[in-house]
N, C-alpha and C positions, 0 to 999 in steps of 0.2 A: 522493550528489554528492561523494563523497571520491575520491581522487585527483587525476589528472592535473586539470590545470585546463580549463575547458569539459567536460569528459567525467565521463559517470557510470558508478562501477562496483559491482557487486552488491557485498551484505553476507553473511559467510558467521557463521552462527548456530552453538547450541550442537552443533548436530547433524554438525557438519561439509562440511554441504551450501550449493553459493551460494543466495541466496534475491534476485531480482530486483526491483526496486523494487515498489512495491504489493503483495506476496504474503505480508507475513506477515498474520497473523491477525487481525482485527477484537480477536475477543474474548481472545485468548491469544496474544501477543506472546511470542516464545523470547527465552530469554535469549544475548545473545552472548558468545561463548566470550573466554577471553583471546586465545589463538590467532591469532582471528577480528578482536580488538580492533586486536591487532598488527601484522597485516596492515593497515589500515586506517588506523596512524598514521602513519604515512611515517617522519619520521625520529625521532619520537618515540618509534617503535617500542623504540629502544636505551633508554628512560627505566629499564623494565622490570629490567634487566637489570644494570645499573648505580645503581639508588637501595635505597635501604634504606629502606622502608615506614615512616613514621612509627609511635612504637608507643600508637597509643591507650588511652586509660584507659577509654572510653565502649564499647566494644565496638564491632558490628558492626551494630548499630542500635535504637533507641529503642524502649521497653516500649511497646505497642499502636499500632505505627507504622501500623497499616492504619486506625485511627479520625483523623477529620478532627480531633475535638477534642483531639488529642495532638501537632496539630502545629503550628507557628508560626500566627499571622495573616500576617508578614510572610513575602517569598518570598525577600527578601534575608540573611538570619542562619542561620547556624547553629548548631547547639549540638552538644557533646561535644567542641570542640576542644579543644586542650590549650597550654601554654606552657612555655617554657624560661627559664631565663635565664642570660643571658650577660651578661658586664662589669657582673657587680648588677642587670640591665634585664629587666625582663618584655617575651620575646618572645613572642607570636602563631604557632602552625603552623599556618599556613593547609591546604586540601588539595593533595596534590600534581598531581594533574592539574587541565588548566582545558580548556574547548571554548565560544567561544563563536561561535554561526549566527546571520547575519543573513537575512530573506528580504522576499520581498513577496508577496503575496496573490493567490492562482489562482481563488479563489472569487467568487462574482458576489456585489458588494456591494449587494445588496437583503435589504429585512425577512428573506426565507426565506433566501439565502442565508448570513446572518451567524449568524443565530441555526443553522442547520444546523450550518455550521461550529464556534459556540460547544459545541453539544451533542460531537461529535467530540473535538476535542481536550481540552474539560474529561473526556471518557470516557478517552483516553489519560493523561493526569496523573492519575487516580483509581487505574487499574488500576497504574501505575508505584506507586502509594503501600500500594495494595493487597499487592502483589509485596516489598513491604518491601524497592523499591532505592529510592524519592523519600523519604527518611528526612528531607533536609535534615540530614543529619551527615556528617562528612567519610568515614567508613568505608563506610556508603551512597552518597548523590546530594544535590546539591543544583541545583534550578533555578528562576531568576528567570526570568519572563516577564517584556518589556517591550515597549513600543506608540510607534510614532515616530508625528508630527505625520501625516504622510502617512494612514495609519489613521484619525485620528480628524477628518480633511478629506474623506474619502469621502461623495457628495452625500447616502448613508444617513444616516450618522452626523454628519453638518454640524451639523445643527440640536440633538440631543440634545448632541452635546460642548459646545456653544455654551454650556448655559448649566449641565451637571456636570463640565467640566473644571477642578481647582483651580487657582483663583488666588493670586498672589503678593501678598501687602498690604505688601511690604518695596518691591518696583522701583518705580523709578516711574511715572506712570502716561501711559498711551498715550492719547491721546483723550479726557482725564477721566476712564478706565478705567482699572482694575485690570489689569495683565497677566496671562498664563498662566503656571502655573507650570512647562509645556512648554513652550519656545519653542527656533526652529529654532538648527542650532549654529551657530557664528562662528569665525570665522579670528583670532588671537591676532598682536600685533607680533611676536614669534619663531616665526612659522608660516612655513614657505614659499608662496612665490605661488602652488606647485601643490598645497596642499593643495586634498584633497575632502571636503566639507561631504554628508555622506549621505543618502539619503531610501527609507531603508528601512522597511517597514512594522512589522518587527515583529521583536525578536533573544530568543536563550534563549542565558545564561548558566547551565555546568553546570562545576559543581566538584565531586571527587571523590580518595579515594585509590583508588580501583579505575577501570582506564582500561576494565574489561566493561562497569563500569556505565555510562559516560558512553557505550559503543556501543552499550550497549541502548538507553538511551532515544533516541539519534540513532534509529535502525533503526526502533522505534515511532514517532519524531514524521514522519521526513522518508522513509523508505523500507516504512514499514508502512501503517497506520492515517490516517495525515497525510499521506500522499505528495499525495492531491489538495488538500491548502488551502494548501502553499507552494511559492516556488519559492525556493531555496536560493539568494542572491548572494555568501556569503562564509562560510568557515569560520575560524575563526583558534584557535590552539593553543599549548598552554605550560604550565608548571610554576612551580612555588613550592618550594626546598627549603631546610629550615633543619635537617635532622638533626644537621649537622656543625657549627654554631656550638658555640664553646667547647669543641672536640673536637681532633680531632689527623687525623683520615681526610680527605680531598678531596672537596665536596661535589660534586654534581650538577651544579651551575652551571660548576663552572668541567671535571667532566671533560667534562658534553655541548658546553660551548663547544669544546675541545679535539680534542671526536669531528666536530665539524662545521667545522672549519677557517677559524674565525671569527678575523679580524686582531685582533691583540691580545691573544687568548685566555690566553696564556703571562701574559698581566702578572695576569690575574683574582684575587687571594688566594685562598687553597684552601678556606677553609669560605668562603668566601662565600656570601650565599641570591640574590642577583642580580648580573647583567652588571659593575653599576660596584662592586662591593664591600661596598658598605654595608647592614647590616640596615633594611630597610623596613618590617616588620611588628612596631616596639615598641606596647607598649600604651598606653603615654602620647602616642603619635599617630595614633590610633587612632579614630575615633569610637567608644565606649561605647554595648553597648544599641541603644535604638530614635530615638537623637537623629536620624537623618538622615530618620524619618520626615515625611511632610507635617506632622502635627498638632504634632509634638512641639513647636518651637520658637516657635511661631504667627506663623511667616511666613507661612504659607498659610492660605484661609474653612476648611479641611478641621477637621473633629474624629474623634477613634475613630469616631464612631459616624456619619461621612460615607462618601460611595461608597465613595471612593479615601482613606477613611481606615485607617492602617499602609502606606498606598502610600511613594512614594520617585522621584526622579527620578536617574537613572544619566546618565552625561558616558562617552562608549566615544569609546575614542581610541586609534589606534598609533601607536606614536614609535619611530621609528630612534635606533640608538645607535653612536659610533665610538670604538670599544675605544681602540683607537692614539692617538688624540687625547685621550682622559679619561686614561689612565694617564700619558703624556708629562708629566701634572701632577705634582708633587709628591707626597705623603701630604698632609701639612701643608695645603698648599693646596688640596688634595680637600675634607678638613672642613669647610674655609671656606665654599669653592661649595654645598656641602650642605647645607651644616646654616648655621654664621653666624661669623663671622669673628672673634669673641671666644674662642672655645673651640680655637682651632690648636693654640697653643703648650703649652696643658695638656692635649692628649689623644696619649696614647703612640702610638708608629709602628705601625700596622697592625693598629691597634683597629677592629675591622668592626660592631660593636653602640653608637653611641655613645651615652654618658649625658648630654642635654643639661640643662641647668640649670632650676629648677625655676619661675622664671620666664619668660615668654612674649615674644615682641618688638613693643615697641608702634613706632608710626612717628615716634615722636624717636629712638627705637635703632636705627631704619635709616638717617636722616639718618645719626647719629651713623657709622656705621660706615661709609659712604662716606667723610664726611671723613676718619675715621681709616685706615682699609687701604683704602681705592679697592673696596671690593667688599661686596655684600651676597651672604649664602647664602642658600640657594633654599627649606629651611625657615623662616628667620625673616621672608625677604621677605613671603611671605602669613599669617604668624601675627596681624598684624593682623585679618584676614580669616578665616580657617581657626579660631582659638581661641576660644571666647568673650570678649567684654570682659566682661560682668558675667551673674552668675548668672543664671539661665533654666531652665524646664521640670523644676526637678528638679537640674538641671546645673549644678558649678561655675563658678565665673569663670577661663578657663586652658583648659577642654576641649575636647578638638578636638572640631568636628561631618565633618567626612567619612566617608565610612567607604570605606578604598580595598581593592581586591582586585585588584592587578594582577599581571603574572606576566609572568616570562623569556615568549622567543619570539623563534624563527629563520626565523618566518614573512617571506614578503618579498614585500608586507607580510602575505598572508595564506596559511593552507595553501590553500584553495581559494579561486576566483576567478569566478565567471560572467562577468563583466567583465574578461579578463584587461590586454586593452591599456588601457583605461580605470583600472581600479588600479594601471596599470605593474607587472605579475604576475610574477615571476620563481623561478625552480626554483631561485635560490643563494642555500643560507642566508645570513639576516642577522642580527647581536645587532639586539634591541629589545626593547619592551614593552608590552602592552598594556593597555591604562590605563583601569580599571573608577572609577566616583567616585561613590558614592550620597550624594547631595548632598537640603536639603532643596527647593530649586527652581534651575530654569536660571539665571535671573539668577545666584542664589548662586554659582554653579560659575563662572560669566562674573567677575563682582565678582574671586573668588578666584585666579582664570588672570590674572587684569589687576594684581592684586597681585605676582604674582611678575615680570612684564615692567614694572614699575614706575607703571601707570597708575593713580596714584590720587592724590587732591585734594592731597596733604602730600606726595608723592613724584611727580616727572610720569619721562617714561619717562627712564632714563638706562643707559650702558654698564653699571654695574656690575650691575645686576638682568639682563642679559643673558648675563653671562659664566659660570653655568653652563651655561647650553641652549648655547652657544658650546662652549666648554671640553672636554661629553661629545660635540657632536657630532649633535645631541637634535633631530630633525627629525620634527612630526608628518606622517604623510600621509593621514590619513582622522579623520573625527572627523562623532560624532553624537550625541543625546540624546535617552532615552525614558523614559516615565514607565512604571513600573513598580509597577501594581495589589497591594492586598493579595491573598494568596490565593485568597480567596472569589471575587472579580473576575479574577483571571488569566485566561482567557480568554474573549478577542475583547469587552473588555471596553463595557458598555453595549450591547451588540446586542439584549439584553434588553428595554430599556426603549423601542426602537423602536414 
């Protein structure tokens, strides 16, 4: 389903040959060539070519990566990643390539048909693990399965979800009830009126520094072995590059913006690792570990040793970005919108890694800083929300619990489209990004989005919680939310228990 949008076009593997939807091999998926890969990315193709390979310390994957018991519970984590630091700050190098496919379901949702399916694709993520590419480290593969509302509303699965979907003991409650700790997405007061609220069955999130690996396993999920259990409604694409922090060379960010004629591009800082400048990926904003787990925090009925326990709920969202209008700002007052309006005047000009301060912002510090500079930043506004107030699970008082993974993207909004006119699909690139959030449940993610547009009992909405999404230019157009099974569960999950 890569390329053009509406149209499908063959994958060509290691062998140099095209190979047509459904024809690779049940039991022995080929591996896809670079070549092959690059063909295949469109404009990402140029990543290649232009990035300088993160140099890991982990190798090129994990001592007995083909045994289950060697590999996470969760689907979401990696290990062997590595860190830098710049301006004092431990950065995060996430992988450089991202791919994440949304689809819906081709399979007849009855007893046989699910658990058919479930056998199926838990056989493709075996043999990918087997092949020592699904390592879950960034020099291998990593990929999240996750399961939207729609899945687990199918008249099979109705009644089982009903009573093993986790609940939220935090929201409050619906009916005398406990909520879910899925529940459908929502449109935010800085959303536009056309955002799309999605209802996708089921998305896989693959990160990787090899762009073969993420075409091998596309080829196995959705053009080999899986070709009959999905239909493909959206691809979306991007990168994460931090080699150049603290460096002196031009990262990725700002020469692929540059390659693709993106407004504003010229103002981007050169080692940047994303669109607006600023390092994203420090570790002290970070969720740490397995915090954004169901069990962890005991927001949710879930424990380890529950279904959907190491499970996780993901917030997948893309946001437009307007280059021209985020730099028109100042430096100075970039910090502010970003981060929080007490740290302008002490952080030097064109510091891209910032070191915030080692306390957190409670909601008399955002008061405060309306009255004092008329603006809150887009970090402190949800650290009420986003930090812990008091220690939990193991976990500091101060820590973040997100754990985010989002990445550059000139998708617009998406590389591919089933729905071209429905997604307003368009062939010119755009800066944006898209916006991974493993959150411990939907509410939490909602709570946390409503913090930064100022909806909360101590702050009601006010301009200055809006003038960064103003400011960059920051316009969501799709947004959805899936709960995302440990491992064991990844696929088509509870079909089983039918």
């Amino acid at each position: 389903m890569r390329g053009e949008a509406g149209k499908q076009s063959p994958t060509t593997v290691a062998s140099g040959a095209p190979v047509e939807t459904g024809a690779l091999s049940r039991r022995s998926f080929l591996r896809v060539s670079l070549g092959a890969a690059l063909a295949a990315a469109g404009p990402y193709r140029t990543i290649e070519a232009l990035a300088a390979k993160p140099a890991r310390r982990s190798g090129s994957g994990v001592a007995g990566a083909s045994s289950s018991a060697a590999l996470p519970l969760e689907q979401y984590l990696f290990s062997g990643t590595d860190a830098i630091t710049d301006n004092g700050v431990l950065v995060s190098v996430p992988p450089l390539y991202h791919e994440v496919v949304t689809a819906t379901l081709q399979v007849d949702a009855t007893t046989t048909g699910l658990r058919s399916a479930k056998a199926t694709l838990e056989g493709i993520l075996r043999e990918l693990e087997s092949e020592n590419i699904l390592t879950f480290t960034p020099s291998g593969l990593g990929i999240a399965v996750g399961w939207g509302l729609p899945y687990f509303t199918t008249s099979a699965l109705e009644g089982v979800a009903a009573t093993r979907l986790p609940l939220d003991l935090v929201a409050p409650k619906s009916g005398g009830r406990h909520q879910s700790a899925l529940l459908p997405a929502t449109a935010f007061a800085t959303d536009p009126a056309n955002v799309i609220l999605e209802e996708n069955d089921v998305v896989f999130v693959m990160a990787s520094d090899s762009l073969a690996n993420i075409a091998t396993a596309y080829a196995a999920l959705f053009e080999g072995p899986g070709a009959d259990l999905f239909q493909v409604t959206s691809t979306r694409m991007g990168f994460v590059d931090a080699t150049q922090l603290g460096g002196s060379g031009q990262s990725l960010t700002k020469q692929f913006a540059l390659a693709n004629n993106l407004p504003g591009a010229e103002s981007i800082p050169d080692q940047a690792q994303l669109f607006l400048g600023f390092t994203s990926t420090q570790q002290a904003g970070l969720g740490p570990g397995t915090i954004a787990n169901l069990e962890s925090l005991g927001m949710t009925n879930q424990t380890a040793k529950s279904y959907f326990g190491h499970g996780t709920i993901l917030a997948l969202s893309h946001l437009y970005e307007d280059l021209v209008a985020w730099y028109s700002n100042t430096y100075s007052r970039r910090v502010g919108l970003a981060f929080r309006p007490d740290i302008m005047q002490g952080t030097p000009d064109g510091t891209l890694t910032i070191a915030e301060p080692d306390y957190f912002q409670t909601p008399a510090d955002i008061s405060n800083d309306i009255a004092t500079y008329q603006l809150v930043g887009h970090a402190g506004s949800m650290q009420p929300v986003s930090r812990l107030q008091k220690s939990k699970g193991g976990y500091a008082r101060g820590t973040a619990v997100p754990v985010r993974a989002d990445f550059n993207t000139v998708d617009n909004p998406f590389s591919f489209s089933a729905n071209p006119s429905t997604d307003n699909w368009s062939a010119t690139p755009a800066a944006g990004v898209h916006f991974l959030s493993y959150v411990p449940t939907s509410f939490y993610f909602q709570t946390l989005r409503e913090a930064m547009d100022g909806q909360t009992a101590s702050n009601p909405p006010s301009s200055p919680f809006q003038q960064f999404v103003q400011a960059g230019g920051i316009s969501a157009s799709h947004r959805q939310n899936f709960l995302v099974p440990p491992r064991r569960h990844r696929s088509f999950p509870l079909a089983e228990l039918l």
